[in-house]
MMTF fields as JSON, N, C-alpha, C and O atoms, coordinates in Angstrom:
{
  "mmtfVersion": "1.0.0",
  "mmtfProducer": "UNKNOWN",
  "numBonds": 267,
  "numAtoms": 268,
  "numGroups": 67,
  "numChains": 1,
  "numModels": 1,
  "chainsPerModel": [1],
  "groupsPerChain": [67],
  "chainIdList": ["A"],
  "bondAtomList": [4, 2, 8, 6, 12, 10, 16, 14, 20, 18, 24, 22, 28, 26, 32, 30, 36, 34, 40, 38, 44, 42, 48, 46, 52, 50, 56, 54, 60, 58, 64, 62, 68, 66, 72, 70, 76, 74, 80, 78, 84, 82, 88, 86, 92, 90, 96, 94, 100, 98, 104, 102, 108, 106, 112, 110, 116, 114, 120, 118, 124, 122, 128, 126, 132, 130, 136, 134, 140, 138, 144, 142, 148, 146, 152, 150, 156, 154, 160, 158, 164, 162, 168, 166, 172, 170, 176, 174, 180, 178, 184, 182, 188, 186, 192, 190, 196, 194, 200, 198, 204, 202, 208, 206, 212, 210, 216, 214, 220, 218, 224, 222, 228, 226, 232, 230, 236, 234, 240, 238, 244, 242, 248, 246, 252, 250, 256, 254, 260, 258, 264, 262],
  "bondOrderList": [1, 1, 1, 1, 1, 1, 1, 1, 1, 1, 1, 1, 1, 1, 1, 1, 1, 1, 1, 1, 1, 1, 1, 1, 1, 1, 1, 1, 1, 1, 1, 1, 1, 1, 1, 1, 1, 1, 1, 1, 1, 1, 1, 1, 1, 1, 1, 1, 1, 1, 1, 1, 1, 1, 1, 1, 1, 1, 1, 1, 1, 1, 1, 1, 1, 1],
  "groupList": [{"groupName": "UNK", "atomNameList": ["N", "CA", "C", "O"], "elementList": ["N", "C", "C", "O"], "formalChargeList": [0, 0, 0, 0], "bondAtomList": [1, 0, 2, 1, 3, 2], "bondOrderList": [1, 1, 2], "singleLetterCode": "X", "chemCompType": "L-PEPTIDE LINKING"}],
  "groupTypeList": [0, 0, 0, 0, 0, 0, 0, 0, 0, 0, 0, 0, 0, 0, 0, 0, 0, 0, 0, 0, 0, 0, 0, 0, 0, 0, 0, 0, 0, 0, 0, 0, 0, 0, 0, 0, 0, 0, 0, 0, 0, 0, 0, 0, 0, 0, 0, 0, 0, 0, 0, 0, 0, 0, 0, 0, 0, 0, 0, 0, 0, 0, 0, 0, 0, 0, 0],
  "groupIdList": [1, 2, 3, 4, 5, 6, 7, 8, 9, 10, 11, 12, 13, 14, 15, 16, 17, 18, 19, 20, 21, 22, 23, 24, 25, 26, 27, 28, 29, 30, 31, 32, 33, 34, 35, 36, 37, 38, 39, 40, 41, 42, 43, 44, 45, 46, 47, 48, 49, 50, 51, 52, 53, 54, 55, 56, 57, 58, 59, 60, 61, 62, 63, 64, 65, 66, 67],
  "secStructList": [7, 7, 7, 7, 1, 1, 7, 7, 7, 2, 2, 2, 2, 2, 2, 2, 2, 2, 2, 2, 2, 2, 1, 2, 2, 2, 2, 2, 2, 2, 2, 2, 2, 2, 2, 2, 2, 2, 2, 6, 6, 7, 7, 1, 1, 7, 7, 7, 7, 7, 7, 7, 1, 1, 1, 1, 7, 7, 1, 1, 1, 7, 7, 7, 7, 7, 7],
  "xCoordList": [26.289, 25.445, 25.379, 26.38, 23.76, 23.904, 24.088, 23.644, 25.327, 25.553, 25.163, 24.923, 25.093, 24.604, 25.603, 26.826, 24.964, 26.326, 26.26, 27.333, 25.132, 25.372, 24.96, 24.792, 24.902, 24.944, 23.264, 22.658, 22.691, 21.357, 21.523, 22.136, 20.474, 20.441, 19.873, 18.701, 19.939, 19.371, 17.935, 17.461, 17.47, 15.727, 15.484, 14.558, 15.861, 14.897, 15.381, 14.488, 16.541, 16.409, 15.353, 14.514, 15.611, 14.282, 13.348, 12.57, 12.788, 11.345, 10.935, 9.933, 11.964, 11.768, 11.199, 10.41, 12.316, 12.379, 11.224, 11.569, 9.921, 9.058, 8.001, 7.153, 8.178, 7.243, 7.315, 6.241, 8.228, 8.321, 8.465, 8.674, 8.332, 7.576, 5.96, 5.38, 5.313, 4.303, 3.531, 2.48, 3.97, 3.453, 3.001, 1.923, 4.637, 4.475, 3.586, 3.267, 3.179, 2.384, 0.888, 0.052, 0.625, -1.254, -1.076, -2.165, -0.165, -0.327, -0.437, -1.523, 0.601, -0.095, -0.973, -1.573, -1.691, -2.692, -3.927, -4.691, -3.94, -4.643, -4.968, -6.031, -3.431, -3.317, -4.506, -5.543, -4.02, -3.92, -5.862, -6.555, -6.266, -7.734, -8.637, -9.518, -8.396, -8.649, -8.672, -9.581, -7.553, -7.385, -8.268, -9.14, -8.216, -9.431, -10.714, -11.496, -11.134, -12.689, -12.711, -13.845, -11.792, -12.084, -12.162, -13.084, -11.157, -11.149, -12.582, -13.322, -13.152, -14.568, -15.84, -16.937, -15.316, -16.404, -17.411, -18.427, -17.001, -17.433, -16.588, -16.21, -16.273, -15.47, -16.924, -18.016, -16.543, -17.626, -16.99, -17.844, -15.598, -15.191, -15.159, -15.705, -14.73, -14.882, -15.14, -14.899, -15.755, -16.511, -15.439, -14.851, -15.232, -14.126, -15.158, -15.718, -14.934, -15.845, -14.927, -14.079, -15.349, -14.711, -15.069, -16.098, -13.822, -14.01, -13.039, -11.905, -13.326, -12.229, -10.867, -10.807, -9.746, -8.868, -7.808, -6.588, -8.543, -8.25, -9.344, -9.22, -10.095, -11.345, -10.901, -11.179, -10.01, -9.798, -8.139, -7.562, -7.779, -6.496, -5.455, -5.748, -4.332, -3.806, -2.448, -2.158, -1.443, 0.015, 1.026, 0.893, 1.399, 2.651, 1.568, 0.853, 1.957, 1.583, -0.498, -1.105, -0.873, -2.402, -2.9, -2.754, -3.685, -4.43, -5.63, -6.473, -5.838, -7.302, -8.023, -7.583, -9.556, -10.681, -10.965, -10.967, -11.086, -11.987, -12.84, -12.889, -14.177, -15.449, -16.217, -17.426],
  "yCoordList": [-22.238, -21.233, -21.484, -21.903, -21.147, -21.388, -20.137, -18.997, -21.328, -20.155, -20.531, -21.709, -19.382, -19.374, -20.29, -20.152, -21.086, -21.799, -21.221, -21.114, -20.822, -19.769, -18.062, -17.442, -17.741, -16.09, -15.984, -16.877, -14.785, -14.913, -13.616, -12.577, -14.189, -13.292, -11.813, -11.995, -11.259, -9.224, -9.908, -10.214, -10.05, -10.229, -11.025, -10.645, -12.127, -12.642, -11.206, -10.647, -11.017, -10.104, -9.319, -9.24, -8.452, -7.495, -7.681, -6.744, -9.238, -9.612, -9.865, -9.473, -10.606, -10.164, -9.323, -9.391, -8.356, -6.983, -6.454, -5.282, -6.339, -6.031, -6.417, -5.688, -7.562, -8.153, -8.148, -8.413, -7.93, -7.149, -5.732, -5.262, -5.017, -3.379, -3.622, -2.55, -4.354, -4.478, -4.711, -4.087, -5.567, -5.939, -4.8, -4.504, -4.153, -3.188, -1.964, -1.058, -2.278, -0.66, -1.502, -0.706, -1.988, -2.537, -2.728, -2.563, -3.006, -2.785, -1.172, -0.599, -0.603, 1.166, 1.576, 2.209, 1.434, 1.424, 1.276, 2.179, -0.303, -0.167, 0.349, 0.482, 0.628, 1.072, 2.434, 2.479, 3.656, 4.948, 4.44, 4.923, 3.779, 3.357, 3.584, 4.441, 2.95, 2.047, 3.837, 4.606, 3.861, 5.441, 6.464, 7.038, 6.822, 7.566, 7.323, 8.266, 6.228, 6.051, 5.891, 6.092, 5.573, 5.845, 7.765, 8.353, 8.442, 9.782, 10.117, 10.757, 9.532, 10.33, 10.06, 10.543, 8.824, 8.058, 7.01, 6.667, 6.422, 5.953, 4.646, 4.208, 4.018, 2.893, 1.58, 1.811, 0.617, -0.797, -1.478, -1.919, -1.976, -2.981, -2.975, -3.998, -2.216, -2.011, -0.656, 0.385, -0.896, 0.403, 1.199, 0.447, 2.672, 2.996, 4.285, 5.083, 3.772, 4.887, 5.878, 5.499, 7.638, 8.368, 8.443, 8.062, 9.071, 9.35, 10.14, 10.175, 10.706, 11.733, 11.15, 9.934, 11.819, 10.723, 11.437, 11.279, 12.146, 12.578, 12.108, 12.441, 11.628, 11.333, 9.87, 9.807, 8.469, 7.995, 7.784, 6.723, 8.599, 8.783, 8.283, 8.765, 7.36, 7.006, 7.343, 7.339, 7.673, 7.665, 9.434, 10.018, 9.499, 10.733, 11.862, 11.662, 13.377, 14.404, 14.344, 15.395, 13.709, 13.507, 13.612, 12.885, 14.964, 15.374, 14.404, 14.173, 13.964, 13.518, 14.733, 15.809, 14.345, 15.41, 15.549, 14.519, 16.317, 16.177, 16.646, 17.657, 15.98, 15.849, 16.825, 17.054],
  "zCoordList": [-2.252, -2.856, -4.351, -4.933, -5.28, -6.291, -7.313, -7.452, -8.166, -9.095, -10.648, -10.914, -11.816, -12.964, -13.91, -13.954, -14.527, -15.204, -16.592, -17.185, -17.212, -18.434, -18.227, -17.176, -19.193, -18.711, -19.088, -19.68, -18.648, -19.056, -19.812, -19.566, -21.209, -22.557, -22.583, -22.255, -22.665, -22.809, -22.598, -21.504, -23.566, -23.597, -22.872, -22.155, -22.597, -21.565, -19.962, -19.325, -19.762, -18.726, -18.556, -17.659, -20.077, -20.017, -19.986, -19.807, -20.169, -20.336, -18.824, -18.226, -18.394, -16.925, -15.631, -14.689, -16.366, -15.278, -16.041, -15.892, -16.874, -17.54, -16.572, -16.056, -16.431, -15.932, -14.037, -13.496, -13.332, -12.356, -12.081, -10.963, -13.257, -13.429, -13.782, -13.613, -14.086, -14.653, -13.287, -13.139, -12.265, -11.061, -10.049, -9.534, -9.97, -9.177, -9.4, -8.63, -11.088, -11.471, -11.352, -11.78, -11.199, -10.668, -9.238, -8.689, -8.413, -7.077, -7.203, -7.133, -7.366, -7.05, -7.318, -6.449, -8.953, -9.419, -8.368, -8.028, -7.865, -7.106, -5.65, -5.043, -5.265, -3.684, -3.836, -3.174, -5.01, -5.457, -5.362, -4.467, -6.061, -6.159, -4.992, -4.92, -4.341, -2.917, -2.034, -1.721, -1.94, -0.941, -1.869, -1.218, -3.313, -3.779, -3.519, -3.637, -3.179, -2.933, -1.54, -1.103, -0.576, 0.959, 0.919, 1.486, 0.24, 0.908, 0.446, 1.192, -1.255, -1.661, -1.226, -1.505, -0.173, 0.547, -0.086, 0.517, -1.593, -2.235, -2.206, -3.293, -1.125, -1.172, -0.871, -0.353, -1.265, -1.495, -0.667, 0.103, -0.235, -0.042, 1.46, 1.873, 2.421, 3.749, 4.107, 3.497, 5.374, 5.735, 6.963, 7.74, 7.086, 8.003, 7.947, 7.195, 9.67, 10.413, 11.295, 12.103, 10.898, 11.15, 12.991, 13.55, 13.624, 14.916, 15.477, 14.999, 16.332, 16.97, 16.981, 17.161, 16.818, 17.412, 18.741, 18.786, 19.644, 20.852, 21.629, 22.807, 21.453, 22.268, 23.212, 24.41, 22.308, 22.881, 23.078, 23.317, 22.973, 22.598, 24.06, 25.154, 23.947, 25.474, 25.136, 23.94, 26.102, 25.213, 26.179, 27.255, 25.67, 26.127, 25.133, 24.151, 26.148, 25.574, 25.545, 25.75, 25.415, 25.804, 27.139, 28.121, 26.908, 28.517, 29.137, 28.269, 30.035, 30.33, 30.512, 30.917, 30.054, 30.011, 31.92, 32.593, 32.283, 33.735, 33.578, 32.878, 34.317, 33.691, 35.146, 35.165]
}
């Protein structure tokens, strides 16, 4: 297993861990984006079409309709 043969300095750490906070805040950024314009219906990028979701529903606790 590899190990560190010098110690690593404050700043570069922090410049680091900066820059893996920096990542994670434009992924949310954009997750938070993405789900605001699907709920306002103003989304561009893919289209999601609403539908019952007992209508085709299969699984435990789900009645069939008799027709």
């Amino acid at each position: 297993m590899g190990v560190p043969k010098k110690r690593t300095s404050i700043s570069k750490k922090r410049i680091r861990k900066n820059i893996w906070k920096r990542k994670g805040y434009w992924a949310a950024l954009k997750a938070f984006s993405l789900g605001k314009s699907l709920s306002t219906g103003n989304s561009k990028s893919f289209c999601v079409g609403q539908k019952n979701s007992t209508e085709n529903a299969k699984g435990f606790g789900v009645r069939q309709r008799t027709k």
